[in-house]
C-alpha positions in Angstrom: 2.5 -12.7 11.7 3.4 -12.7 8.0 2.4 -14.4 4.9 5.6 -15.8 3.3 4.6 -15.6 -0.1 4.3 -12.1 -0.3 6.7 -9.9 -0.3 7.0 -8.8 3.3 7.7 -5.0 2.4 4.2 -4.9 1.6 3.0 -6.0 5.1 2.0 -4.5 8.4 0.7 -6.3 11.1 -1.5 -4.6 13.6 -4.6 -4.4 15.5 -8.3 -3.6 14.2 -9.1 -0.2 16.1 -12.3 0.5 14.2 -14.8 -0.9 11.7 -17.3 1.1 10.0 -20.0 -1.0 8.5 -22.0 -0.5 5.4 -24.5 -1.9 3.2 -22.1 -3.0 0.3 -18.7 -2.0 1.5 -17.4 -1.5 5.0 -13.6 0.8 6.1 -11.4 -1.4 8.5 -8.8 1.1 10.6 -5.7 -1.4 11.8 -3.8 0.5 14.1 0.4 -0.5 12.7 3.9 0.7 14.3 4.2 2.5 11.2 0.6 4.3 11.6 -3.2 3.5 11.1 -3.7 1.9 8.0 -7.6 2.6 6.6 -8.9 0.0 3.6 -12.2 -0.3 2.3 -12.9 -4.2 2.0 -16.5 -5.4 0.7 -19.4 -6.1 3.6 -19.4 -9.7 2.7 -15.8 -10.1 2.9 -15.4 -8.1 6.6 -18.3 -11.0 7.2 -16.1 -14.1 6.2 -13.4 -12.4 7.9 -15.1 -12.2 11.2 -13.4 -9.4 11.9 -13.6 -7.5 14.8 -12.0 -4.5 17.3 -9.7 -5.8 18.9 -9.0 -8.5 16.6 -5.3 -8.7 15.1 -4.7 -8.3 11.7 -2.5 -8.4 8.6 -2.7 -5.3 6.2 -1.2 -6.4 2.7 -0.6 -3.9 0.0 -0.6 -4.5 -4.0 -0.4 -1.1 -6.0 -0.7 -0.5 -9.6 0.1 3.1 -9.2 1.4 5.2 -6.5 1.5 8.9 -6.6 4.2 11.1 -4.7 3.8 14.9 -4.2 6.5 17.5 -2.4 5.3 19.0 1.0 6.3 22.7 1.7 
């Protein structure tokens, strides 16, 4: 599953594994072949989503900013 008008390097398809639910803003873990991708989405949007464990799921990335740092 991909959505064509976005470019598909920013995409990774994968499985819900766990959903932490808060008041205002809820963390949605989607278990990927290239790891477990963690976002924080709004409450009312996991809601519309009807998201669930289990459920598959489409993790799309848009960054205005990325940071990269050397490992010793």
């Amino acid at each position: 599953m991909s959505i064509a008008a976005v470019n598909t390097r920013n995409q990774f398809s994968g499985k819900v594994i766990n959903i932490l639910v808060g008041q205002i803003v809820s963390e949605v873990e989607i278990e990927t072949p290239a790891g477990v991708i963690s976002a924080v989405v709004t409450t009312s949007s996991l809601n519309n989503l009807r998201l669930k464990v289990g459920d598959p799921a489409l993790a799309l990335f848009k960054a205005t900013e990325v940071m990269v740092a050397k490992l010793n």
